[in-house]
PyMOL CGO cylinders between C-alpha atoms (Angstrom):
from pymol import cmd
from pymol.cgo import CYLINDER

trace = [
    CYLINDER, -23.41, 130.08, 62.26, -26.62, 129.68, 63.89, 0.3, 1, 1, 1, 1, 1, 1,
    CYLINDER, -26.62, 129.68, 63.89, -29.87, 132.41, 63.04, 0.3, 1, 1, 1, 1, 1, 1,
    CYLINDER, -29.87, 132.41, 63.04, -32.21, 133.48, 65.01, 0.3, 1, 1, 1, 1, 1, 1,
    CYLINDER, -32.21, 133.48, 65.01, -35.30, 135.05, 63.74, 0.3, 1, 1, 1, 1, 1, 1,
    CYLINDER, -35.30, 135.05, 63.74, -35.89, 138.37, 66.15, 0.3, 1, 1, 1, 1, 1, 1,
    CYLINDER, -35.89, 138.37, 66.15, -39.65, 138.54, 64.94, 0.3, 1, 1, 1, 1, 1, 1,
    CYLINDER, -39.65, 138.54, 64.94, -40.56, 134.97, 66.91, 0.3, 1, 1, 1, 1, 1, 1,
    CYLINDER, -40.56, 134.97, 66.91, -42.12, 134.88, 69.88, 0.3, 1, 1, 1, 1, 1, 1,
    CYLINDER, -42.12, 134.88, 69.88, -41.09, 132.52, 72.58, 0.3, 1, 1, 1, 1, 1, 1,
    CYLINDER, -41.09, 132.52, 72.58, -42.90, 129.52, 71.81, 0.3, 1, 1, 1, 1, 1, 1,
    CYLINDER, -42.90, 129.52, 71.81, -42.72, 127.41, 75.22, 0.3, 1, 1, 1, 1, 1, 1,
    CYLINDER, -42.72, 127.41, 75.22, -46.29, 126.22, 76.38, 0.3, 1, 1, 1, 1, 1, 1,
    CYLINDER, -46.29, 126.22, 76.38, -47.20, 127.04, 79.87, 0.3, 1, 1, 1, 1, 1, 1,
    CYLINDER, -47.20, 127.04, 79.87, -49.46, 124.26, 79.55, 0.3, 1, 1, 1, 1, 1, 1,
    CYLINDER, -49.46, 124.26, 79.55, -50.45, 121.37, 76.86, 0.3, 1, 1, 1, 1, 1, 1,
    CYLINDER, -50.45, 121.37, 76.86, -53.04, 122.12, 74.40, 0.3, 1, 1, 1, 1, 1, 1,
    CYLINDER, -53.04, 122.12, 74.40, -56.60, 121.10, 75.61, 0.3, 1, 1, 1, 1, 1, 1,
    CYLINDER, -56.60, 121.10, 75.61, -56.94, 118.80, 72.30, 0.3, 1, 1, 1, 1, 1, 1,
    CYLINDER, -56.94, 118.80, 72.30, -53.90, 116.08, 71.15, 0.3, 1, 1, 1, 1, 1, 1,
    CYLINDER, -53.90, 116.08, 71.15, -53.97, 115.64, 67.24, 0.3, 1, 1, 1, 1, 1, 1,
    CYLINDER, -53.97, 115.64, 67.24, -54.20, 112.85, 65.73, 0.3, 1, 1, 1, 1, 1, 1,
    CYLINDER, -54.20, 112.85, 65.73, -50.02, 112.99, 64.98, 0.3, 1, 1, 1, 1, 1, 1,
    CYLINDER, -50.02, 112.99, 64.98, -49.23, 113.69, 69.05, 0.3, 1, 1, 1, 1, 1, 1,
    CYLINDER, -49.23, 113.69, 69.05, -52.04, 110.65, 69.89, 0.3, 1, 1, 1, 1, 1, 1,
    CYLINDER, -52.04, 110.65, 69.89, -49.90, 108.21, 67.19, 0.3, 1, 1, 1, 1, 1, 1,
    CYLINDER, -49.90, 108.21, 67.19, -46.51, 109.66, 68.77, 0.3, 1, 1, 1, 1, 1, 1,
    CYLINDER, -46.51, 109.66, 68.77, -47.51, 109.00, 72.18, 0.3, 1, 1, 1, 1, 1, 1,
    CYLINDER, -47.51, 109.00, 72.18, -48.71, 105.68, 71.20, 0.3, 1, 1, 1, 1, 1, 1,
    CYLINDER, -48.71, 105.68, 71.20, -45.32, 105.21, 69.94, 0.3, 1, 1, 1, 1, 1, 1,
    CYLINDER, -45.32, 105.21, 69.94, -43.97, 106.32, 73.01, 0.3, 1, 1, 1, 1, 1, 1,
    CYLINDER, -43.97, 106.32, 73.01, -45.63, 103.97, 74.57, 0.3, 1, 1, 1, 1, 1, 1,
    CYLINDER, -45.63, 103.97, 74.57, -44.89, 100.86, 73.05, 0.3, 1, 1, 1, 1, 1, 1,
    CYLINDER, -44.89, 100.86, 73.05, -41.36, 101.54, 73.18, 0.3, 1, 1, 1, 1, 1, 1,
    CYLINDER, -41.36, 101.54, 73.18, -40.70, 102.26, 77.10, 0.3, 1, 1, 1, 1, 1, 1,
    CYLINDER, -40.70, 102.26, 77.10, -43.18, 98.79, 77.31, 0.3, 1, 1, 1, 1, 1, 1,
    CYLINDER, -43.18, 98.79, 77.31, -40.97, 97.07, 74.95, 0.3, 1, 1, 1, 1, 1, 1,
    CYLINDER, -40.97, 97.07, 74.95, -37.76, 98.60, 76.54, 0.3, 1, 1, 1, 1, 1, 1,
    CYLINDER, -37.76, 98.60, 76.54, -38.78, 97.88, 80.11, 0.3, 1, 1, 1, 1, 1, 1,
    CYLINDER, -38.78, 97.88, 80.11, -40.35, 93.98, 79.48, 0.3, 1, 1, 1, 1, 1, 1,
    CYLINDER, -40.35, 93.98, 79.48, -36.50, 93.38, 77.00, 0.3, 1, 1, 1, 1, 1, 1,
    CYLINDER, -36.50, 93.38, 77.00, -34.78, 94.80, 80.32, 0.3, 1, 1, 1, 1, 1, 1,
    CYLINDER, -34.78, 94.80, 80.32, -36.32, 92.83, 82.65, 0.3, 1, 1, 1, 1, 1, 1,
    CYLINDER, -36.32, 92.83, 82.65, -35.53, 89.79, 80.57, 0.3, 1, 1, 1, 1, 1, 1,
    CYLINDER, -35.53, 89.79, 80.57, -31.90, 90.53, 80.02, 0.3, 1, 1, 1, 1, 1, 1,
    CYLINDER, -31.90, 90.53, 80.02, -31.90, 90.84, 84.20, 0.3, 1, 1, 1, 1, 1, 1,
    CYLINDER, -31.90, 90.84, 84.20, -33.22, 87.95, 84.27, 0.3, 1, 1, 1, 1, 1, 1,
    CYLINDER, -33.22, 87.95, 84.27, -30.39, 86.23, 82.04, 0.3, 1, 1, 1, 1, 1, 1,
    CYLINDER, -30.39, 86.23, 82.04, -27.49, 87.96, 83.85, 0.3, 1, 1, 1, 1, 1, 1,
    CYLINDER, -27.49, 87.96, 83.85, -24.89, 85.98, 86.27, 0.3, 1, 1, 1, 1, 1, 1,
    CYLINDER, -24.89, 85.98, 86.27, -23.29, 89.47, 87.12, 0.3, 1, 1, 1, 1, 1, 1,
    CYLINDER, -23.29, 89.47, 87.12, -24.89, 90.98, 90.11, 0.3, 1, 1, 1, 1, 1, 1,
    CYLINDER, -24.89, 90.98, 90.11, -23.91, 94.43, 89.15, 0.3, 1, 1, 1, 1, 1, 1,
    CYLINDER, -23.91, 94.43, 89.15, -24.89, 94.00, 85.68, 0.3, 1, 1, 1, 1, 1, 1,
    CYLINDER, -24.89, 94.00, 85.68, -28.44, 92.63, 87.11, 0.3, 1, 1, 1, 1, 1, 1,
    CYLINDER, -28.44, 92.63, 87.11, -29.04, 95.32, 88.79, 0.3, 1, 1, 1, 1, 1, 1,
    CYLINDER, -29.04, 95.32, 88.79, -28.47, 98.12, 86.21, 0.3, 1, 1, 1, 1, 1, 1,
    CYLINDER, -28.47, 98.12, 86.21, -30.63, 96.02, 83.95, 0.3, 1, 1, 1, 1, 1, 1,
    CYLINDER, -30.63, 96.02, 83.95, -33.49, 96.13, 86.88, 0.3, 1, 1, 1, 1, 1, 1,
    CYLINDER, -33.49, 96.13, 86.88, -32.86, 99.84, 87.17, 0.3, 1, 1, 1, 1, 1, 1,
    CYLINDER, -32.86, 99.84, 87.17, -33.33, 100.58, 83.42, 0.3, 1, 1, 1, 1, 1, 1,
    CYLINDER, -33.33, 100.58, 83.42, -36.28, 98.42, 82.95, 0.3, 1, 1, 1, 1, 1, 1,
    CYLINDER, -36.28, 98.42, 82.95, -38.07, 100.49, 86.58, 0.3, 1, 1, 1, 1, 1, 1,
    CYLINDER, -38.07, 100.49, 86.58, -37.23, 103.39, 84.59, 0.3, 1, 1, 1, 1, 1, 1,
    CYLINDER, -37.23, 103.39, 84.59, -38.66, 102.53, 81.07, 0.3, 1, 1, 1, 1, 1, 1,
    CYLINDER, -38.66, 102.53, 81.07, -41.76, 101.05, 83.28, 0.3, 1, 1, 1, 1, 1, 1,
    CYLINDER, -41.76, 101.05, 83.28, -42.12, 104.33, 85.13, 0.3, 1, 1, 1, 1, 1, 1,
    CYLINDER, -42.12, 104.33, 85.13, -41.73, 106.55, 81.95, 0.3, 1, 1, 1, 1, 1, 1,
    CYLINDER, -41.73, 106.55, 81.95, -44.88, 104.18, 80.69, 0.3, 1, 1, 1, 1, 1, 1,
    CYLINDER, -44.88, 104.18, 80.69, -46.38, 104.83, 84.15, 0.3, 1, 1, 1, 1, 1, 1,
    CYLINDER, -46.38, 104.83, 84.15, -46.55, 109.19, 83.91, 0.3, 1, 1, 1, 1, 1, 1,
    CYLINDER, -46.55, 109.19, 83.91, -47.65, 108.83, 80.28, 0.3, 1, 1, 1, 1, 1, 1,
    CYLINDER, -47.65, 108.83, 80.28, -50.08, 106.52, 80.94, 0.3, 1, 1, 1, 1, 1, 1,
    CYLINDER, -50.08, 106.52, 80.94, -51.07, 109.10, 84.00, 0.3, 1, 1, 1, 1, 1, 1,
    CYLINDER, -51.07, 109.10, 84.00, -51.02, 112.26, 81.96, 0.3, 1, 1, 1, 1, 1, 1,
    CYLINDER, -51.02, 112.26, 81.96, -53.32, 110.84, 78.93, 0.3, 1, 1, 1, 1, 1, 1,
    CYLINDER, -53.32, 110.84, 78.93, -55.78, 109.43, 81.77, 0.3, 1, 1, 1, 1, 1, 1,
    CYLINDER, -55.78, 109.43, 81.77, -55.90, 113.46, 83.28, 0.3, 1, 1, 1, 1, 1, 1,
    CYLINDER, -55.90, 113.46, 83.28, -56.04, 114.54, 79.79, 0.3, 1, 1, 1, 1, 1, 1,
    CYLINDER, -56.04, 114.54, 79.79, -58.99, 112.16, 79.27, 0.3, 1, 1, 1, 1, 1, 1,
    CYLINDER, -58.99, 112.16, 79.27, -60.67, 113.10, 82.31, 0.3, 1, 1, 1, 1, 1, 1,
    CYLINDER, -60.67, 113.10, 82.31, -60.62, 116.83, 81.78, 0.3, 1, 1, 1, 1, 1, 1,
    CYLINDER, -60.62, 116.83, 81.78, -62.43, 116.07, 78.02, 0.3, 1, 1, 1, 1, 1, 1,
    CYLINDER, -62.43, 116.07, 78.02, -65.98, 116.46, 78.32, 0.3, 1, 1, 1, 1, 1, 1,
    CYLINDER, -65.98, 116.46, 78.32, -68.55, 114.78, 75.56, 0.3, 1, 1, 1, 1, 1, 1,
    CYLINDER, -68.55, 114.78, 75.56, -70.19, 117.49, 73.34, 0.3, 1, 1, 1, 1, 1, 1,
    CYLINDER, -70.19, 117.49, 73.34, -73.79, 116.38, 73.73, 0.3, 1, 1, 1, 1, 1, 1,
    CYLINDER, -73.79, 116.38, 73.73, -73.06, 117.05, 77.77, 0.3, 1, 1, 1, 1, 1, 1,
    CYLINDER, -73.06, 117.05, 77.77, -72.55, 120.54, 77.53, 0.3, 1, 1, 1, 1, 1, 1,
    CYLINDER, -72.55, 120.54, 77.53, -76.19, 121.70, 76.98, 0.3, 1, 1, 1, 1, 1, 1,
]
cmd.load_cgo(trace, "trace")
C-alpha cells in the first residue's frame, strides 16, 4: 500500500537551481565518466563485431552514450556561463 503525504507540495522544479552542490557537481561528474566510458567500450565492441547488425546497434549505443555526454557537457557550460564572479558585481 503506497502513502501519500496530503501536506506536500508538488516538488517538480520549473527550472534547476542557480547553484549545483558539491553532491550534484560529484554526481554529474559521475555521470559523466560513465556515458564516456560506455560510449568509447561501445565503439570498441563495434569495432570487434563480424555481424553487421550487431555492428550497428553497437554504433548506435555508443552515438547515444556520446550524445548523453554531449547535452551534459552543454548544460554545465550554460550553467557556467550564467555564474557570475562575486568581486564583478560591484
Amino acid at each position: 500500500m503506497q502513502q501519500q503525504n496530503m501536506n506536500m507540495p508538488n516538488m517538480n522544479m520549473q527550472q534547476p537551481p542557480g547553484v549545483i552542490s558539491t553532491k550534484d557537481s560529484l554526481y554529474l561528474t559521475d555521470m559523466m565518466s560513465w556515458n564516456l566510458l560506455s560510449a568509447k567500450k561501445a565503439h570498441f565492441f563495434a569495432q570487434q563485431c563480424q555481424d553487421p547488425e550487431l555492428k550497428a546497434e553497437a554504433e548506435k549505443c555508443g552515438h547515444m552514450h556520446q550524445r548523453h555526454y554531449q547535452q551534459l557537457l552543454q548544460h554545465l557550460g550554460q550553467h557556467a556561463n550564467q555564474q557570475q564572479p562575486l568581486n564583478n558585481m560591484q
